[in-house]
N, C-alpha and C positions, 0 to 999 in steps of 0.2 A: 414372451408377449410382445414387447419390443413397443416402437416410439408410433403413437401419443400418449401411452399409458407410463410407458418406462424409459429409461436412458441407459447408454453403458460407460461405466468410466473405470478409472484405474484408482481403486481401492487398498485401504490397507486396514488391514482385521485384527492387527496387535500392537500396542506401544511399543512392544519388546522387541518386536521386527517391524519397524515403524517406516525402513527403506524397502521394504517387499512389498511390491503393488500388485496387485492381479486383478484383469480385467471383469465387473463384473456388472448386472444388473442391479436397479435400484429403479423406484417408484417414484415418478412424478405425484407431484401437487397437486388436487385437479384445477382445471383450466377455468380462471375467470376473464370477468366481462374486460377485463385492465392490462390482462397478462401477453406476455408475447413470450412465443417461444422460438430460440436460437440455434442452429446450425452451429457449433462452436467450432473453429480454426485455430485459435493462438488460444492461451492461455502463459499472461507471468508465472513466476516460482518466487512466491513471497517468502519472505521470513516468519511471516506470522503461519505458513505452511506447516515448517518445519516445527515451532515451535508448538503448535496442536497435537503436530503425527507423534512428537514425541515424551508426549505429556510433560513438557516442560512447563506450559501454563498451567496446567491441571490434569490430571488423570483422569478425571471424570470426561469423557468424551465417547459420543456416540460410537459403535461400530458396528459393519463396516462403515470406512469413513472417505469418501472423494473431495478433496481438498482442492484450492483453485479458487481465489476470487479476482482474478485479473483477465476477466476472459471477454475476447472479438470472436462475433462470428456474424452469420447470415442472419436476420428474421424471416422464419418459415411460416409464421403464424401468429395472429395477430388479432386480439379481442374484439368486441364489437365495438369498444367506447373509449379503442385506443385512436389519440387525432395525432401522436409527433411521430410514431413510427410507422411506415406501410415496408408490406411483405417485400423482400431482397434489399432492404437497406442494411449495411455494413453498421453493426451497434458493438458498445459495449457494458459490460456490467462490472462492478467494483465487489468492495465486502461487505455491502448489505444491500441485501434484494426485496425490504418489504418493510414497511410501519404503517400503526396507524391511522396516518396522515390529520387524524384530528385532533389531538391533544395542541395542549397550547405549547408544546416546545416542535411540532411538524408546522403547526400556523405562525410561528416565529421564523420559520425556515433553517430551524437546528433538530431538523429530521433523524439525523446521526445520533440524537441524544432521546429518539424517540422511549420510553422506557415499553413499549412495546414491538419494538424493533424486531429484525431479525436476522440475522447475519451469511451472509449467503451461502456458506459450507455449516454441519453439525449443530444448527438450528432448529427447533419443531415449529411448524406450521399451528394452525389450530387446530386440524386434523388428526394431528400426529406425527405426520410426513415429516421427514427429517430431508432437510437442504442439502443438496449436497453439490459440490464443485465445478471449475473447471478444467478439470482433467477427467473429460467425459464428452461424449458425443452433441448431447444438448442441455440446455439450460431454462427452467420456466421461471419469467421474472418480472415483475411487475412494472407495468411502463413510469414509473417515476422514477426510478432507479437504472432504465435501459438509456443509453448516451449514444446519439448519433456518433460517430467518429469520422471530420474532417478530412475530404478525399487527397490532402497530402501530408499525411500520415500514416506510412508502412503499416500493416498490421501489427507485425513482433514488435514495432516501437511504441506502436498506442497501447499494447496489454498491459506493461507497468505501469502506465499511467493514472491508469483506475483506480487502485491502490496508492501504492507509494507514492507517485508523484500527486495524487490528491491530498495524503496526509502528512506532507509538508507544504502543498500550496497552502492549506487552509489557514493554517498557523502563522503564516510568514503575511497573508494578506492581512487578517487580524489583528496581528502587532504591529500593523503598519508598514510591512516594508514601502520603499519606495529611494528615488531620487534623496538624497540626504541624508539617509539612513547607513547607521554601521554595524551591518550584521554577522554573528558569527555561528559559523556552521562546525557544528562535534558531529565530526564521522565522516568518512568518504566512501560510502558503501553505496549498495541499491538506493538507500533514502537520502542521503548524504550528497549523494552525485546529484539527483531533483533537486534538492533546496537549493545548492547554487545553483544551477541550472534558470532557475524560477529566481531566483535573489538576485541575479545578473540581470535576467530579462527585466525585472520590475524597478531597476535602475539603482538599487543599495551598491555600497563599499561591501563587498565579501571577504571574510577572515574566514579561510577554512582551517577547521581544528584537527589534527589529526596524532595519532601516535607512530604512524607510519609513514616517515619520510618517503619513502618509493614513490608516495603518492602526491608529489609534490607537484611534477608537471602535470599528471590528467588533472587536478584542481583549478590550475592556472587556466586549462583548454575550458575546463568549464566556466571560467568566468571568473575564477577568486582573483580576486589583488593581492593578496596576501596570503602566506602558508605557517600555520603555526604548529611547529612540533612539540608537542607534549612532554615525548623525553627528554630535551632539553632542560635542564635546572631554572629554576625559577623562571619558568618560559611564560607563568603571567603577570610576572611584575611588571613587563614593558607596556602591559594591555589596561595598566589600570584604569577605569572610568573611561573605559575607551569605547565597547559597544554599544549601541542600544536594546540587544537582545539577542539571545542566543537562542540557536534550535539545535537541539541535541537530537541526533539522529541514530547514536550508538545503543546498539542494548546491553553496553557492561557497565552502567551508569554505576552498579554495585559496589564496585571496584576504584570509582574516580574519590580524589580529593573536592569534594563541591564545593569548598572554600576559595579553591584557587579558580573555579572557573565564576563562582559569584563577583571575586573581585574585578574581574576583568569590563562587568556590565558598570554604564553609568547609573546615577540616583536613581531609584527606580525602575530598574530596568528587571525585565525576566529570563530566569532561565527556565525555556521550555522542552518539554521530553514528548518526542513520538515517537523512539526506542525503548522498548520494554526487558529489561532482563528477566529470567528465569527466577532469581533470588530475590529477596528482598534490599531495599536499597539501605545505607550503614544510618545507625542512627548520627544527628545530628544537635550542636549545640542552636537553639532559636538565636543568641546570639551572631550566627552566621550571616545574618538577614541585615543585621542592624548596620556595618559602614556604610553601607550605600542604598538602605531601603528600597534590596531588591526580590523578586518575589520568585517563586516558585511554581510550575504548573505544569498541565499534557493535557493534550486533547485527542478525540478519536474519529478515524475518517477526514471528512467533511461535508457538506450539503451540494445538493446539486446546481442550485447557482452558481459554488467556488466551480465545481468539477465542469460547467459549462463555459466558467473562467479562463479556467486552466487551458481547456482545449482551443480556445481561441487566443491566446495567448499563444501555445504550442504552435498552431498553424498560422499564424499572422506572422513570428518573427523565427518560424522555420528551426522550431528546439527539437531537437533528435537525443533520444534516449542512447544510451548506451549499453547494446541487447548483444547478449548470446544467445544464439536459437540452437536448440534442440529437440529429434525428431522426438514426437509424443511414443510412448511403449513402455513396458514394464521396464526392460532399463532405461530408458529414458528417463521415468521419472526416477530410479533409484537413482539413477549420477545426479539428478539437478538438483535435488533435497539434500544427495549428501554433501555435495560440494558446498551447497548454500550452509550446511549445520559445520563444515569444518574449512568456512573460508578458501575453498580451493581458489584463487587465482580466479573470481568471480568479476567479471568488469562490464556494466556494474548491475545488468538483471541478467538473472534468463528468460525465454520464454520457448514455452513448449509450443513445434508448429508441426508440420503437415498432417492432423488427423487423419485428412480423408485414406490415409495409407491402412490406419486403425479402425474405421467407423466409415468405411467407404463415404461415396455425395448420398450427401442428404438433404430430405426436402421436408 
């Protein structure tokens, strides 16, 4: 049938073989008055990727399934009663492509918490239509959710940003980062590399937390002042009462002593999670709260205000991602999934590029 009706991308039909992608057909949404539709080019390789294809969040998951919510491409088509985007602007779209926009958490401008959301791969429409990715040709998406993208900003570098670096700007603006602030970053990965990134630019004291000394100097390149190795013995007793908050960026939270990183935060302070592990996380004594009446919490995404933050922040003080690019193709997506699900020597996204070699130009 082929596009306006359908799109093609590189799917995967079993959890069981969750790195076998094969090229296929899928049905668009039909086209409303709001919608634009994209020429896709770049797509990141999220974590929350891997962790769908491989039913580590859940097993229940649509299939076939095209994955991808970090995705730049062209606007080919554009609604009647869309006003911020026109046809051949360079956009992008993150991991939710659609809410209600009228409940009173879309008019508070916490759209991300729309409870009629929908998230931009393995979601139903109201139709039925199932969402699905950017590792695909094109992408139909509702213009509150489509994001100019700043003309000095590479494309491979802006795809991460959609995602991961929106789901720690959000958190990091909220809890106040700024000039005066001492913030500590757990994890130096895809999300981990943002937060400082964004924690530097927004003028905080950066502790990056890590378990992997190797990563001592890119931390520093990114901004941290400080490097804190984990494996070290009582490596947070020097930290005590010393941050104002923590972004947890890793998702083996499962596996942490949360005692030792609670102490590290002053009175009050939080430790925050936009790292999600597979497991659940160990139970804990509520007494762990109590020396320094510090709190607990995560949040998901962000709204399009931060994410129109973010990008101006990015192109005003000239922040560049830290991207591996890889050509889009059945193996292409199988290296960038697996590498992402077993840590290959990732620094610190990837992002899938030249379609046009897969899905010839499109208009």
């Amino acid at each position: 049938m082929g596009y306006p009706e359908t799109a093609e991308g590189f799917m995967i039909n079993s959890i069981k073989e969750w790195s076998k992608f094969t090229k296929q057909e899928f049905k668009l949404k039909p086209f409303e008055d709001r919608d634009i539709d994209i020429a896709i080019d770049a797509c990141g390789v999220c974590a929350s990727d891997v962790h769908t294809i491989t039913g580590g969040w859940s097993e229940d998951i649509p299939l076939p399934l095209c994955v991808g919510h970090e995705v730049v491409g062209k606007a080919v088509k554009v609604g009647k009663d869309v006003t911020t985007i026109k046809v051949g602007d360079r956009v992008g779209v993150g991991a939710q492509i659609k809410a209600d926009l009228t409940c009173d958490n879309c008019k508070a401008d916490q759209e991300n918490y729309c409870p009629n959301s929908v998230d931009t791969y393995g979601a139903p429409y109201e139709d039925g239509t199932i969402a699905q990715g950017g590792y695909a040709s094109h992408i139909r998406a509702h213009e509150y959710f489509t994001f100019k993208i700043p003309d000095n900003i590479p494309t491979p570098l802006a795809a991460p940003m959609l995602c991961a670096g929106l789901t720690v700007y959000s958190p990091l603006v909220r809890l106040g980062c700024g000039p005066g602030k001492k913030v500590g970053i757990v994890g130096i990965g895809g999300l981990g590399h943002f937060a400082v990134l964004w924690a530097a630019a927004l003028g905080a004291e950066v502790y990056a937390i890590s378990h992997s000394p190797s990563k001592k100097d890119d931390a520093l390149k990114l901004g941290a002042k400080h490097f804190v190795n984990t494996k070290e013995k009582d490596w947070h007793k020097p930290l005590a009462f010393t941050l104002d908050f923590i972004v947890n960026t890793a998702d083996a939270t499962d596996k942490f002593n949360l005692a030792d990183y609670f102490s590290t935060l002053k009175v009050n302070g939080t430790f925050h999670m936009v790292g999600f592990p597979d497991n659940n996380l160990p139970s804990i004594n509520a007494q762990v709260f109590a020396p320094n009446g510090c709190y607990m919490g995560a949040s998901h995404i962000g709204n399009r205000p931060e994410m129109l933050a973010m990008f101006e922040l990015a192109s005003k003080q000239e922040i560049k991602s830290w991207v591996q690019e890889i050509d889009i193709s059945e193996e292409g997506c199988k290296e960038a999934v697996e590498r992402v699900h077993n840590n290959d020597n990732v620094r610190y996204r990837f992002t899938l590029v030249n379609y046009d070699k897969q899905f010839g130009k499109r208009s």
